[in-house]
DOPAKOL-285269 format. One record per residue (C-alpha): residue in three letters; x, y, z. Coordinates in steps of 0.25 Angstrom, whole numbers, plus 5000, padded with zeros to 4 digits. Layout:
N
ALAXYZ ...
***
This chain:
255
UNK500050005000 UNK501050115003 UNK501750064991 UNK500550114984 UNK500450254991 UNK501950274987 UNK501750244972 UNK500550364975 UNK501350444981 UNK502450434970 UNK501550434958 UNK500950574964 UNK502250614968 UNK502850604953 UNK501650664948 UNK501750794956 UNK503050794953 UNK502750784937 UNK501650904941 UNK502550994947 UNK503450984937 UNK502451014925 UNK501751124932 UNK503351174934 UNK503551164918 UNK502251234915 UNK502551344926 UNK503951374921 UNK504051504912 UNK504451444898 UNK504851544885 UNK503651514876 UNK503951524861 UNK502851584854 UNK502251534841 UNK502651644832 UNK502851794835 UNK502851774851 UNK501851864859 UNK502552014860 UNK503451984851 UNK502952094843 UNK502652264848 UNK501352304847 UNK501352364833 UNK502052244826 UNK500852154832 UNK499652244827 UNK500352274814 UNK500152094813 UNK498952104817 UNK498352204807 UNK499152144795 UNK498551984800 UNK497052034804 UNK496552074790 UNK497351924783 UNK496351844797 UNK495151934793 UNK495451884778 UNK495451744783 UNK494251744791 UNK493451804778 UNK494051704770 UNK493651584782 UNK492151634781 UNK492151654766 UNK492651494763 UNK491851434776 UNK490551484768 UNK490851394757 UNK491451284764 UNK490951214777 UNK492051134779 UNK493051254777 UNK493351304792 UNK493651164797 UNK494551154787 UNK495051304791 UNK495151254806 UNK495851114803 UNK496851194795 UNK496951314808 UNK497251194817 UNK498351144809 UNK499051284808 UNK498851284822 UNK499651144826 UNK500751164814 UNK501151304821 UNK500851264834 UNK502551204833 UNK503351324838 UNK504951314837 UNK505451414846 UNK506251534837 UNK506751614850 UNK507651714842 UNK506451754834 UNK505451754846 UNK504551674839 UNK504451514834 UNK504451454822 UNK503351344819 UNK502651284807 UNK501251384803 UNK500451264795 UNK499851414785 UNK500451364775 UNK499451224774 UNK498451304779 UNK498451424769 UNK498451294759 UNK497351234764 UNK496251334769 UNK497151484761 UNK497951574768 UNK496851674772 UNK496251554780 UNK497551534786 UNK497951664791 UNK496551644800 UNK496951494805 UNK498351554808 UNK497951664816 UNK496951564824 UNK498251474827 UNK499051594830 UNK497951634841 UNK497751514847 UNK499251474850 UNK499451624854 UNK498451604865 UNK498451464868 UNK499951414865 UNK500751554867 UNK501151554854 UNK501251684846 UNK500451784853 UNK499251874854 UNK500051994850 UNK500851934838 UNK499851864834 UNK499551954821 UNK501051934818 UNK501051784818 UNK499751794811 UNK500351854799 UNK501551784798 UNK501051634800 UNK499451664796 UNK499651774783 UNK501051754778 UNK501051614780 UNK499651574775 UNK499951664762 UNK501451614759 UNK501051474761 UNK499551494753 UNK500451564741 UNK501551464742 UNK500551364738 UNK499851424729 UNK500951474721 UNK501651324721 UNK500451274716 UNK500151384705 UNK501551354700 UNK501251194696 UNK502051134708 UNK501651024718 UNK500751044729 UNK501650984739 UNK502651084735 UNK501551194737 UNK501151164751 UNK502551134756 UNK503151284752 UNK501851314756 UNK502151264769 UNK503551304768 UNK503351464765 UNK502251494774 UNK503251434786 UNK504151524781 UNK503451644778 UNK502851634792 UNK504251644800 UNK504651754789 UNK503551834792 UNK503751814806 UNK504951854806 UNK504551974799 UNK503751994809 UNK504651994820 UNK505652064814 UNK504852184810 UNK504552194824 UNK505652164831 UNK506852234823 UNK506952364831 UNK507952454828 UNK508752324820 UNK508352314805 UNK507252224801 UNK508052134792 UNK508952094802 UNK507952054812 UNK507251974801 UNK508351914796 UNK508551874812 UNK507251834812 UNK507151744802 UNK508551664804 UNK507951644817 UNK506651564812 UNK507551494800 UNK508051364810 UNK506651314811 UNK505951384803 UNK506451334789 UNK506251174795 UNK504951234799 UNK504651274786 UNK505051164778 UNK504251084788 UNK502951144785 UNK503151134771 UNK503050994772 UNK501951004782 UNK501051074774 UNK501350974760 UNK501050854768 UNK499650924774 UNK499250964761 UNK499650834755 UNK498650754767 UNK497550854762 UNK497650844749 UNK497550694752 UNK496450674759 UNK495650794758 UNK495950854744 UNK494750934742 UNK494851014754 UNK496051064748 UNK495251094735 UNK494051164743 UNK495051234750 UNK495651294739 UNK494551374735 UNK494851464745 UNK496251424748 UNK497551394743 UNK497551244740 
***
C-alpha cells in the first residue's frame, strides 16, 4: 500500500515539476519576430501613407468578390478555401533580424491564379489581420504596408507572370512556378522598399535598400524557388481533379 501512495506522490511530483517548468517558459520575456513589417516598425506618416495606397486595391476587391458571387454560388467558398491557404503557407516565418522583419512563403501568387489578384489582395489583407491579432505577426500599424507589399504587389506580379507566360506559348507549369517565384520576390522587394523608405534618415535610400535587400537574400532566394515549386504542384492537383473550377474561375480570373 505505501508503495502505492509513493508512485502517487512521485507521478504528482514529476508532474508539477513539468507544470512549473512550462508555465516558467511561457512567462519568460522572449523576442517575437513579426510576420513581416513588425508593429512600430514604421512612423506614423509612413504607416498612413500604406494605408491610403492598400485601401482603394481591398475596396477593388470586395466589389470584384460581390460582383463574381452573383454569378456564382459556389464562388466564396472557393474564395475562403484559397484565404485559408494564404494564411497557412505564410504562417512559416524565418527570422531576418537585421531587416527587423521575417522572410516566409506568401501562397499570392497561387491564389491571384486561381480566384485573380484583386480577389487576392482582399484574402491577403484578411491573413495579415488575423495573424497581427492573434499570432503577433506583422502589426496593426503596418498592417497597410504588409498589405501592399504581399496582397497588391505580389498578387499583381504573380497574376502578370502567369498570364504573360502563358500568352507567350509556354508551358503552364512553367507559368505558375515564375508565377510563384516572382511574387515571392517581388513581395520582400517591396518590403524592402518599404522599410528603406522609411527607415533611411539622413543616409541615402539606396544604401539602405541595398542593405535591405542582402539582408533578405539568404532565405529568401531558397524561399522563392521553393514556392515556385509549391504553386506548380498546386495548380498541377487542381487541374487534375478539378479542371473546370479552373475554367470558371477564369472568367474573372487569371487561369
Amino acid at each position: 500500500m505505501n508503495g502505492i501512495w509513493t508512485k502517487r506522490r512521485n507521478v504528482i511530483r514529476r508532474a508539477a515539476t513539468v507544470a512549473a517548468t512550462a508555465g516558467t517558459l511561457i512567462a519568460l520575456p522572449a523576442q517575437a519576430f513579426a510576420m513581416h513589417i513588425s508593429e512600430g516598425i514604421l512612423p506614423a506618416p509612413w504607416a498612413l501613407f500604406w494605408y491610403a495606397v492598400a485601401l482603394p486595391f481591398v475596396a477593388w476587391g470586395l466589389r470584384d468578390l460581390r460582383r463574381r458571387s452573383e454569378d456564382l454560388l459556389w464562388f466564396k467558398p472557393l474564395v475562403g478555401l484559397v484565404g485559408a491557404a494564404v494564411f497557412l503557407i505564410s504562417c512559416m516565418p524565418i527570422p531576418v533580424p537585421t531587416a527587423g522583419t521575417c522572410s516566409h512563403p506568401a501562397g499570392t501568387g497561387l491564389a491571384a491564379i486561381l480566384i485573380g489578384p484583386g480577389l487576392t489582395v482582399v484574402v491577403a489583407s484578411i491573413a495579415l489581420t488575423l495573424q497581427a491579432l492573434f499570432l503577433a505577426h506583422g502589426g496593426l500599424t503596418t498592417l497597410g504596408a504588409n498589405i501592399v507589399s504581399m496582397g497588391v504587389v505580389g498578387a499583381y506580379v504573380g497574376y502578370g507572370t502567369y498570364r504573360i507566360i502563358r500568352r507567350l506559348g509556354l508551358p503552364w507549369v512553367m507559368a505558375a512556378f515564375l508565377a510563384g517565384l516572382l511574387s515571392d520576390w517581388a513581395t520582400y522587394a517591396m518590403t524592402s522598399v518599404e522599410l528603406a523608405a522609411a527607415l533611411h534618415g539622413g543616409e541615402s535610400f539606396s544604401a539602405m535598400l541595398t542593405l535591405i535587400l542582402l539582408a533578405f537574400v539568404p532565405t529568401q532566394v531558397p524561399l522563392g524557388i521553393l514556392e515556385g515549386f509549391l504553386c506548380a504542384g498546386a495548380l498541377k492537383f487542381v487541374r487534375s481533379r478539378k479542371p473546370e473550377l479552373l475554367r470558371m474561375a477564369a472568367a474573372g480570373g487569371a487561369a
